[in-house]
DRENMARMAR-451664 format. One record per atom (N, C-alpha, C): residue number from 1; residue in one letter; chain; atom name; z, y, x. Coordinates in steps of 0.2 Angstrom, whole numbers. Layout:
N
     i   aa   ch   at      pz      py      px
   NUM    A    A   CA       Z       Y       X
...
END
This chain:
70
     i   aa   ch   at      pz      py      px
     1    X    A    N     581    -255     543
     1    X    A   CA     579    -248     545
     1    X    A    C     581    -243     539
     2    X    A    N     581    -246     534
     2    X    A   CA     582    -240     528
     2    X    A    C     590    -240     527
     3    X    A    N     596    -246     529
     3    X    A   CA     600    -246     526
     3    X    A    C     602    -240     534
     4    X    A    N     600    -240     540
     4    X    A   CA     604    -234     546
     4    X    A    C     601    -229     543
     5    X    A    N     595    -227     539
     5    X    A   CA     593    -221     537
     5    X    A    C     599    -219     532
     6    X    A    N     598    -222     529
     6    X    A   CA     607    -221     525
     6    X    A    C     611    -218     526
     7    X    A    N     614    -224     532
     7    X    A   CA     620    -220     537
     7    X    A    C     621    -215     540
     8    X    A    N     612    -212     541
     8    X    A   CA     612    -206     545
     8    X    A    C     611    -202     542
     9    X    A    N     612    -202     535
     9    X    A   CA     608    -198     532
     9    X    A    C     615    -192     527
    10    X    A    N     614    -184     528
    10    X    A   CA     620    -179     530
    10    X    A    C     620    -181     521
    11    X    A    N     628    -180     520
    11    X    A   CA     631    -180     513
    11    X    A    C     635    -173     514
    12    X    A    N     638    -173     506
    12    X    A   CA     641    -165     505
    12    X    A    C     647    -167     507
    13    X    A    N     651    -161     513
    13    X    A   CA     656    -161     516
    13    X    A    C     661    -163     510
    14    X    A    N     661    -163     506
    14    X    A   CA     667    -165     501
    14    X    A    C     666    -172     500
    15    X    A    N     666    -177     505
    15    X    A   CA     665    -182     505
    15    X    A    C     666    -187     513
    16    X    A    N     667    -180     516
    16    X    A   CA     670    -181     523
    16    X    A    C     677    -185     524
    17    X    A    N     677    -189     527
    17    X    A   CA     684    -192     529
    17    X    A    C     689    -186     533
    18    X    A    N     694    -186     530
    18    X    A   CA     701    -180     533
    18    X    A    C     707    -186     536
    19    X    A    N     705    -189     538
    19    X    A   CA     709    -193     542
    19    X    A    C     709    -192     549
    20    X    A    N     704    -186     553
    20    X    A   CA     705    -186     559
    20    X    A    C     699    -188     563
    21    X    A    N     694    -192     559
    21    X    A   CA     689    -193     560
    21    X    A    C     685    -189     564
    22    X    A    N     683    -191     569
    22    X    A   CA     676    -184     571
    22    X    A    C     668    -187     569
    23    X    A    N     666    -181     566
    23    X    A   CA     659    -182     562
    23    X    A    C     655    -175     564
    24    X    A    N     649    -178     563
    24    X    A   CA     644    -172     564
    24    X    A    C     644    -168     557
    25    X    A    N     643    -162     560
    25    X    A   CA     645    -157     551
    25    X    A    C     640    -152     554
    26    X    A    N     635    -149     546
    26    X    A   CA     630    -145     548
    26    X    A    C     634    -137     542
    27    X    A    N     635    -132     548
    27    X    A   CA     637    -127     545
    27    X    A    C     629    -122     543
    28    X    A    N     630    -118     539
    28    X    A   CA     626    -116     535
    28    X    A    C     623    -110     538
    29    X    A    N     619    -106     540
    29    X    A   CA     615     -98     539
    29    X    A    C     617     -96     533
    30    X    A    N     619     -89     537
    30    X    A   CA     623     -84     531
    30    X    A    C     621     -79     536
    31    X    A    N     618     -72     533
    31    X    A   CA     615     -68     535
    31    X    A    C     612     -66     543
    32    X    A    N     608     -69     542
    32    X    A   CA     605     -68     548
    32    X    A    C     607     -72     556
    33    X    A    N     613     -75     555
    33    X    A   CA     615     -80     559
    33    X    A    C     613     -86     557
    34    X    A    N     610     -89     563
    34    X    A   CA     607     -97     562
    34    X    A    C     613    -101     558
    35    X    A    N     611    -106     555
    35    X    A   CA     615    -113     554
    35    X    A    C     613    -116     562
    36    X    A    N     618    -122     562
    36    X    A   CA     620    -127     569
    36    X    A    C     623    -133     567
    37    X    A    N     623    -135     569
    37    X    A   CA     627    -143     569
    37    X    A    C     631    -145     575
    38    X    A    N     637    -147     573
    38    X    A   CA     642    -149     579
    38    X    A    C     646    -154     578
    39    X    A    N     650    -158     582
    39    X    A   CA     653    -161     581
    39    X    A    C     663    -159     580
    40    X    A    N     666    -162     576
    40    X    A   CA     673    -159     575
    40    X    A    C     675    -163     570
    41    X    A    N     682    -162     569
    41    X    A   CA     687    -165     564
    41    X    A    C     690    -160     555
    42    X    A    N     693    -163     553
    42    X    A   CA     695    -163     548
    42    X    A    C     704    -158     550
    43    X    A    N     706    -153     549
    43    X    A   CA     709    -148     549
    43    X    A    C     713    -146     544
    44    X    A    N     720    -149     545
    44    X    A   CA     725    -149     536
    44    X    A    C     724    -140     536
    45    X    A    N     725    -138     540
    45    X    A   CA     728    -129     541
    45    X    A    C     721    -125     541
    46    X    A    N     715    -127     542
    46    X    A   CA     709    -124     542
    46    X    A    C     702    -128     538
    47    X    A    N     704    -134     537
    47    X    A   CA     698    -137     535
    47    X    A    C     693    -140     538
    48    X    A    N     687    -137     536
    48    X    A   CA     679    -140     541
    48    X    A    C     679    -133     544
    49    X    A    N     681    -127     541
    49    X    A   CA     679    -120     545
    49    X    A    C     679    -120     550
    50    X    A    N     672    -118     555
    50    X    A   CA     674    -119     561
    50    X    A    C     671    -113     565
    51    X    A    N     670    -106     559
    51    X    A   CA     669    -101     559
    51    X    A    C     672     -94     554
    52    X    A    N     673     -88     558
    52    X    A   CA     675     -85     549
    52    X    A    C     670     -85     545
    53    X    A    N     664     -84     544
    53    X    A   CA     658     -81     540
    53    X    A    C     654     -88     537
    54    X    A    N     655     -93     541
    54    X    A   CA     652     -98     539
    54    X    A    C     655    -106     535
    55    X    A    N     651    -108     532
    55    X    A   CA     654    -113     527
    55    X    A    C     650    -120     530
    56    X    A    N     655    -124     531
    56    X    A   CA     652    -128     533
    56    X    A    C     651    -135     527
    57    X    A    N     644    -138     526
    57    X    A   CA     642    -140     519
    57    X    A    C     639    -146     521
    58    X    A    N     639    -150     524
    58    X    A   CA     638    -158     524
    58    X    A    C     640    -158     532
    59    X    A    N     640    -165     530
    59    X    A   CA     642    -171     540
    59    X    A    C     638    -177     537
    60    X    A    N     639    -181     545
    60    X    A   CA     636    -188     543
    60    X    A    C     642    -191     548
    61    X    A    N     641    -198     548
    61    X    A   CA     644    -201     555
    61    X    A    C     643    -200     561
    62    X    A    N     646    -201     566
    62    X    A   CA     643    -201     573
    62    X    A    C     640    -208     575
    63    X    A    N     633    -208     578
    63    X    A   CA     632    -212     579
    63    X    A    C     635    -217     585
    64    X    A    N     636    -223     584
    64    X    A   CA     639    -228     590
    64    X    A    C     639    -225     598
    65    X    A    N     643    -225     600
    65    X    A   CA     640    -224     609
    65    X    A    C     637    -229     614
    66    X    A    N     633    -226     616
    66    X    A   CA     627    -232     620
    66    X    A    C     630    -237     625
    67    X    A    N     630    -244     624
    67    X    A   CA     634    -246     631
    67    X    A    C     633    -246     636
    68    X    A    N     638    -248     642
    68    X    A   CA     636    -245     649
    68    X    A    C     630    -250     650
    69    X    A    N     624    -248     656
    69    X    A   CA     619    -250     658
    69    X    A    C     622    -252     664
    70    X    A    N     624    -255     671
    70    X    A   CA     628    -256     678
    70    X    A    C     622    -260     681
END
């Protein structure tokens, strides 16, 4: 249990994989507009931005996808 708390646990975007990875990334509140969290990639021409105004400042993994129940 402690070591998935780990895993799930958001680190600073400078620490993101830029290979293309899709990962969950939490962009920040900045005047008056909420922070959010969303799924996306790593961007050689744009980076983690996935806003003009906002800075996007930690991710974590995605977690596994659930297997089919039939």
């Amino acid at each position: 249990a402690e070591r998935l708390g780990q895993e799930r646990a958001w680190r600073p975007i400078e620490t993101a994989p830029k290979d293309g990875t899709t990962v969950l990334v939490y962009v920040a509140a900045v005047d008056g507009l909420l922070g959010f969290q969303m799924t996306t990639q790593y961007h050689a021409d744009g980076g983690w931005r996935v806003d003009e105004f906002r800075e996007t400042t930690h991710w974590m993994p995605l977690p596994p996808v659930p297997k089919a129940t039939a």
